[in-house]
C-alpha positions, -999 to 999 in steps of 0.1 A, spaced: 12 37 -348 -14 27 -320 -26 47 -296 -21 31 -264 -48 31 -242 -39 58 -208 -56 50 -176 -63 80 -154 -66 82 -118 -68 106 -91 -65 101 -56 -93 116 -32 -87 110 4 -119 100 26 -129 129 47 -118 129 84 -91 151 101 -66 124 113 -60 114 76 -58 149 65 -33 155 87 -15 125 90 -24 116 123 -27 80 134 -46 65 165 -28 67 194 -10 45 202 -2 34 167 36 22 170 41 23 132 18 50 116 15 38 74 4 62 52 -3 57 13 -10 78 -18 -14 69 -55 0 96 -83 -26 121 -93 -10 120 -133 -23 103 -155 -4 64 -158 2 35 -180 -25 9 -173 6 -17 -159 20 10 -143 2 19 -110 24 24 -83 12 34 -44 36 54 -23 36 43 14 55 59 39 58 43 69 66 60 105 80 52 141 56 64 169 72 50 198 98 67 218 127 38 208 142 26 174 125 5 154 137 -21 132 117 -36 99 125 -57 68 118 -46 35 111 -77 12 86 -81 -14 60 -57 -9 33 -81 -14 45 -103 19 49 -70 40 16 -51 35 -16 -67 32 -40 -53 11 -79 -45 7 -92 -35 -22 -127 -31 -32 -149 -19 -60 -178 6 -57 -203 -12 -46 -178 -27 -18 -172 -63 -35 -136 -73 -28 -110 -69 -60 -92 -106 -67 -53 -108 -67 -40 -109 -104 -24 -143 -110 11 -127 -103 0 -110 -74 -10 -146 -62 19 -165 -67 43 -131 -51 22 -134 -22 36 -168 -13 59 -157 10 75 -177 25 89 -189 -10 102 -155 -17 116 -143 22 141 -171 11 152 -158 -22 140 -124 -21 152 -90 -12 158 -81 25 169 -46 33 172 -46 71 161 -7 77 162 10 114 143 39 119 149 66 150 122 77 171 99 100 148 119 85 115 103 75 82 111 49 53 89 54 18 84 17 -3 64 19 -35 34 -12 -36 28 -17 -73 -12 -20 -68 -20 -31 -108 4 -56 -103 -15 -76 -75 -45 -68 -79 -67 -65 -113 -79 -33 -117 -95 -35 -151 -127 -21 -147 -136 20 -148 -150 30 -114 -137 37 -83 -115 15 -60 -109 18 -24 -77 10 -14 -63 2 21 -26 -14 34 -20 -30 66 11 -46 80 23 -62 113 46 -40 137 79 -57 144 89 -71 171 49 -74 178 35 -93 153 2 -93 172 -6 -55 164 -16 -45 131 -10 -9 118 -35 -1 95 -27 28 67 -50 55 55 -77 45 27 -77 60 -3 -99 59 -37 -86 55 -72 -112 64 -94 -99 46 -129 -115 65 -163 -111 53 -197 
């Protein structure tokens, strides 16, 4: 039988009280906020958990489609060098390909309400390497697709 090979990560959280507690910048209209599991997972199977918020005092309505058209992503390695798209995380983020034929789950959230989306991170981005990887989502507000909400960051640190 082989042994197959278990990646482990853990999620530390950078240091600073808004992120510890959730808290966004003022302001923020839709507050993101991600975390990775702290168990140990499959190489091909690392998934982030981003929950995303309404701030403002009115409802709020957003698509969900493919994950990889409605957050943006930066990931970098530890010594700050940016972490490539796979080649499948290149060709999903084409989106205006997949807005046609992909999912679109109209969601509208209350004043206060949340929605949770998983972002399969391995599967855009190629995290092969032991070390630590920063990770950070953005995405545009709707119905203001001038303002960019920007989510917590968060480091993977990837052992072998």
């Amino acid at each position: 039988m082989k042994r197959k090979r278990l990646v482990h990560f853990s999620l530390v959280l950078f240091a600073g009280a808004a992120q510890l507690t959730g808290a966004h910048p003022a302001g923020e209209a839709l507050a993101l906020t991600i975390a990775a599991p702290e168990v140990s997972v499959r190489e091909s199977n690392l998934t982030l958990q981003v929950t995303m918020t309404n701030r403002t005092a009115q409802p709020m309505t957003l698509f969900k489609t493919n994950p990889g058209c409605d957050f943006a992503a930066e990931v970098k390695d530890a010594n700050g060098h940016r972490v490539p798209l796979t080649q499948a995380g290149a060709e999903l983020s084409r989106c205006q390909k997949h807005l046609i034929l992909g999912r679109r789950i109209l969601v509208t959230l209350k004043p206060g309400d949340s929605t949770d989306e998983s972002y399969p991170i391995d599967l855009y981005y190629g995290l092969v390497r032991p070390g630590s990887y920063t990770v950070q989502l953005t995405r545009e507000v709707p119905a203001q697709p001038d303002h960019i909400s920007q989510s917590n960051e968060i480091v993977l640190n990837l052992v072998r």
